[in-house]
C-alpha positions as CSV (number, residue, x, y, z in Angstrom):
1,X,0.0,0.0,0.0
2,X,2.1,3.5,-1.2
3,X,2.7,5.7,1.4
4,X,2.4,9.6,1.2
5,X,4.5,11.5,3.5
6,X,3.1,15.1,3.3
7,X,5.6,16.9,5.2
8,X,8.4,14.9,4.5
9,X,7.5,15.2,0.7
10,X,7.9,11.5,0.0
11,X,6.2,8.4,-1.3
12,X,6.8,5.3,-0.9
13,X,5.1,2.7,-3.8
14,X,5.1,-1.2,-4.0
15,X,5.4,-2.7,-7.6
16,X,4.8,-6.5,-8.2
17,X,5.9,-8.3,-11.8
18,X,3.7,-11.6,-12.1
19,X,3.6,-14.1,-14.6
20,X,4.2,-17.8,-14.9
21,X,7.4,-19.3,-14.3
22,X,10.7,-18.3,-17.1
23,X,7.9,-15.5,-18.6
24,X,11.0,-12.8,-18.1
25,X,9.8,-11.3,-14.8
26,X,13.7,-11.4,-13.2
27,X,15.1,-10.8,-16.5
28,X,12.5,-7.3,-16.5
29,X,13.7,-6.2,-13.1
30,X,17.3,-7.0,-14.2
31,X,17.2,-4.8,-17.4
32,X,15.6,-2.0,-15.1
33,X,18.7,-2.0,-13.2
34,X,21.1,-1.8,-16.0
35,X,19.0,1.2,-17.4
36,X,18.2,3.2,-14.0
37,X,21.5,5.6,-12.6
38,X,23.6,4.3,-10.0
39,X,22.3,7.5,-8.1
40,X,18.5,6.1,-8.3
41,X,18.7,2.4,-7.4
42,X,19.4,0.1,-4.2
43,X,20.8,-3.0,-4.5
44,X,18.9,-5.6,-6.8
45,X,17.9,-8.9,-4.4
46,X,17.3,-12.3,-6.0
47,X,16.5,-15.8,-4.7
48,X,16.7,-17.9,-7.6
49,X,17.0,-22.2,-7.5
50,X,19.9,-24.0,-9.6
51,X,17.6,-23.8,-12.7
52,X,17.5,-19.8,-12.2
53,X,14.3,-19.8,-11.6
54,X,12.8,-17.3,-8.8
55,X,12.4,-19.2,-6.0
56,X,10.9,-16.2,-3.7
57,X,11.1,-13.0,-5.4
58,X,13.4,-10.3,-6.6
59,X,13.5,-7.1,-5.1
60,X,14.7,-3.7,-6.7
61,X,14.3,-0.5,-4.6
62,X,14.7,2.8,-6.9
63,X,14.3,6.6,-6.0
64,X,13.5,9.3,-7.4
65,X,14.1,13.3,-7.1
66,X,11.0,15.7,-9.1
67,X,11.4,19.2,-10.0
68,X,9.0,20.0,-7.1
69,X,11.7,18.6,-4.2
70,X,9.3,15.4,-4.0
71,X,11.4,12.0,-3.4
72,X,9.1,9.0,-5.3
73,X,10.6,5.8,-3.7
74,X,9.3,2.6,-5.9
75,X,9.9,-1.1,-4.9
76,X,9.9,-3.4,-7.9
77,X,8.9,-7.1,-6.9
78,X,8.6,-10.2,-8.6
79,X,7.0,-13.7,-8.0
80,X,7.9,-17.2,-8.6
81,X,5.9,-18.2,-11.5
82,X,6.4,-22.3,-10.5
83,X,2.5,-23.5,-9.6
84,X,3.7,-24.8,-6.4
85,X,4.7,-21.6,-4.5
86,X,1.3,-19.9,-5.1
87,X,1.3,-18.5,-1.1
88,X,4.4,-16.9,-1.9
89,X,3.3,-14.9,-5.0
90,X,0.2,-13.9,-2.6
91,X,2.5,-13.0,0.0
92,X,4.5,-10.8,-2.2
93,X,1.1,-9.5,-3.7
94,X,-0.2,-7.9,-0.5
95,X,0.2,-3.8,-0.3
96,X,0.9,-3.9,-4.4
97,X,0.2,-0.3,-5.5
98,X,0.7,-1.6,-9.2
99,X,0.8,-4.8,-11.4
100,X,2.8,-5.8,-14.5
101,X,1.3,-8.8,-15.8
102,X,4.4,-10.3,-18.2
103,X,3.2,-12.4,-20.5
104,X,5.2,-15.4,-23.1
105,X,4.4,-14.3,-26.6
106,X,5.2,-18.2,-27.5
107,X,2.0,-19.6,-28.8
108,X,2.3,-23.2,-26.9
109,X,3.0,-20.7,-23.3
110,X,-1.0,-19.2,-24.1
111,X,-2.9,-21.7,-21.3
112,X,0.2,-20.9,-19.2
113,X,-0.6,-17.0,-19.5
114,X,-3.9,-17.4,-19.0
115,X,-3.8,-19.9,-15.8
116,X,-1.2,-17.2,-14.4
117,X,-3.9,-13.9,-14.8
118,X,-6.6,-16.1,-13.3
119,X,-4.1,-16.6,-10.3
120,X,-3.5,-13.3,-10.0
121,X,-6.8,-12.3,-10.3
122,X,-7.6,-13.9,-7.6
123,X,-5.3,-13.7,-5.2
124,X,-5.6,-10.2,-5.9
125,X,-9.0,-10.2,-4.5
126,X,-8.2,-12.9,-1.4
127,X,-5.6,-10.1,-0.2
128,X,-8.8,-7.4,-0.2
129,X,-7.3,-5.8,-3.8
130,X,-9.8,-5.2,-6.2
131,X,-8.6,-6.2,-10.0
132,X,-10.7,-3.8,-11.7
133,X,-9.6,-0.6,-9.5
134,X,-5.8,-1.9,-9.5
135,X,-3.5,-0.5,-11.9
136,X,-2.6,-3.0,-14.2
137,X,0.0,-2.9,-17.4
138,X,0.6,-6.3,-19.8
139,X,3.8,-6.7,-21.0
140,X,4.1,-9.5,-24.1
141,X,7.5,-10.4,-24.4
142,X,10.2,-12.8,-26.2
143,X,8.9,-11.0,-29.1
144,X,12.4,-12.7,-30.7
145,X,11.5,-16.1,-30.7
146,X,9.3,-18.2,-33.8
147,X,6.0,-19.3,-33.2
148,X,5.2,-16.2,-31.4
149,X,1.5,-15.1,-31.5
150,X,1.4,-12.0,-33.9
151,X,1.0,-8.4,-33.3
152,X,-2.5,-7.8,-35.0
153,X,-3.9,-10.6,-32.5
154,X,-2.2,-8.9,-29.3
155,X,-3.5,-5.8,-30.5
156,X,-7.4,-7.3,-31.2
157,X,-6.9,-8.5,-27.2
158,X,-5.6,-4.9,-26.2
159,X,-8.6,-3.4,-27.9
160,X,-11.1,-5.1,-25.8
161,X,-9.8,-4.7,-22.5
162,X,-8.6,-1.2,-20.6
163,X,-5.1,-2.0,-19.7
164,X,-1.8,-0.4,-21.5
165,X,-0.1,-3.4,-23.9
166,X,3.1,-3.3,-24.6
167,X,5.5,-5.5,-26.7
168,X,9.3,-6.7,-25.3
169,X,11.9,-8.5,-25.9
170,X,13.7,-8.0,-22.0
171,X,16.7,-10.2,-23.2
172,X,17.6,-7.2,-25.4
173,X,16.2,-4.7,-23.1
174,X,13.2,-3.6,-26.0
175,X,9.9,-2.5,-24.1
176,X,11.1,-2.7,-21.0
177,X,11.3,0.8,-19.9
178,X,8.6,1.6,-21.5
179,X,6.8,-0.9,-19.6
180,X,7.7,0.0,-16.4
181,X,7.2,3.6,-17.6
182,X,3.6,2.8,-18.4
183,X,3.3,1.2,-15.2
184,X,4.5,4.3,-13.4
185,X,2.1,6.3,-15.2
186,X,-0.9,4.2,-14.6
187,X,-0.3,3.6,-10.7
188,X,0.6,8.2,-10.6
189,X,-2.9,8.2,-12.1
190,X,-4.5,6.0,-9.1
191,X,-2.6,7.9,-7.0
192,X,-3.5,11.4,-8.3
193,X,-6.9,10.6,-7.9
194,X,-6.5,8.9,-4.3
195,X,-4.6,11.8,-2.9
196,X,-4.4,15.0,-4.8
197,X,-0.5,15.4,-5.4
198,X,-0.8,17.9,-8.3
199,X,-2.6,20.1,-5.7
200,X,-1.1,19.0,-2.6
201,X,3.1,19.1,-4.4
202,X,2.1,20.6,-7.8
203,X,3.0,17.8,-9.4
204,X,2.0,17.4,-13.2
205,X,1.5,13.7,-14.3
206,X,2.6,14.4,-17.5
207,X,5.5,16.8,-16.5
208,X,6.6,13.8,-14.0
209,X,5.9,11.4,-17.2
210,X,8.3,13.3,-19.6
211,X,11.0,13.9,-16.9
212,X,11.1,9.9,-16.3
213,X,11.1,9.2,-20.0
214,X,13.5,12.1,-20.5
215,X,16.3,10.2,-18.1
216,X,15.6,6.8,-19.7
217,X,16.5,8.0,-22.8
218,X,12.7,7.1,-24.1
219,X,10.8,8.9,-26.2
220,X,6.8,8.3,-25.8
221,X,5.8,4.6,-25.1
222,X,6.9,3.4,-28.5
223,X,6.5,-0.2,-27.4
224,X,2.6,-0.1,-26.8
225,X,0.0,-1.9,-29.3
């Protein structure tokens, strides 16, 4: 759950990456890292098993300094995607502020995808979340790989639901940021209307929007369908 620190002039945020197991959540947070300033990221924690897979989760803690003297402190999370460690990823899920689902673009990984966004779904809801008033981002990525469903489907799926799409390939480091940037944007816009910060730190969402993009070297969310 973020927390607003009026007269310290600080929030605090929790992110959470989901997805089923070897989707690219890790490989996400780790491409983050390599992209954010030394001056605006902790140190990057990760459990992984022998097979590199998440065992528990991966933590990145990054800060941020706006024009206005406000300090935006985000925590990125992931989960394990395996099916057996489902109390974990609700464990890690509790207090999210913001979701990326990451999804495998491979077509044989599509019942995989969708098992893991019912999961979420719901243990969104047993940790008192609501889904539908969450911010939520879909990430499809290995965009690389053969036998990949196409961009005019992904785009016929974005089209019917609300949430920002965006396209990746997180070995390379493509959508990423944009992304997590889209993520950032939707979870400011929950926030905005939760607690007022233009008015209460005249803070512009899309001022604070262009200055993020502006440091990531990113130019408008290119990678969205």
């Amino acid at each position: 759950m973020v927390v607003v620190s009026y007269s310290g002039k600080e929030i605090n945020a929790k992110l959470v990456y989901y997805g089923a197991g070897l989707c690219g959540k890790t490989t996400n947070l780790e491409s983050i890292y390599e992209a954010v300033p030394d001056t605006s990221r902790g140190k990057m924690v990760s459990m992984k098993t022998q097979s590199d897979r998440t065992l528990f989760f991966d933590l990145l803690p990054l800060s941020f300094n706006t024009a206005s003297g406000l300090t935006v402190r985000v925590k990125l999370f992931t989960v394990p995607g395996q099916v057996i460690h489902n109390s974990t990823r609700k464990l890690v899920l509790q207090g999210a502020d913001g979701v990326a689902f990451i999804a495998d673009s491979q077509v044989q990984e599509i019942r995989a995808n969708q098992a893991s966004f019912k999961d979420l779904r719901r243990n969104l809801r047993e940790n008192g979340l609501e889904p539908s008033k969450l911010p939520l981002v879909i990430q499809y990525n290995k965009r690389d790989l053969p036998n990949i469903r196409s961009e005019e489907e992904i785009k016929r799926m974005a089209a019917m639901g609300k949430e920002p799409t965006f396209l990746a390939t997180a070995t390379h480091g493509s959508g990423v940021m944009e992304t997590f940037l889209g993520l950032i944007g939707a979870t400011w816009e929950h926030l905005e209307r939760e607690h007022g910060l233009k008015d209460r730190f005249g803070l512009d969402h899309l001022g604070v929007m262009q200055d993020l993009a502006k440091r990531f070297g990113i130019e408008g969310n290119t990678a969205t369908v």
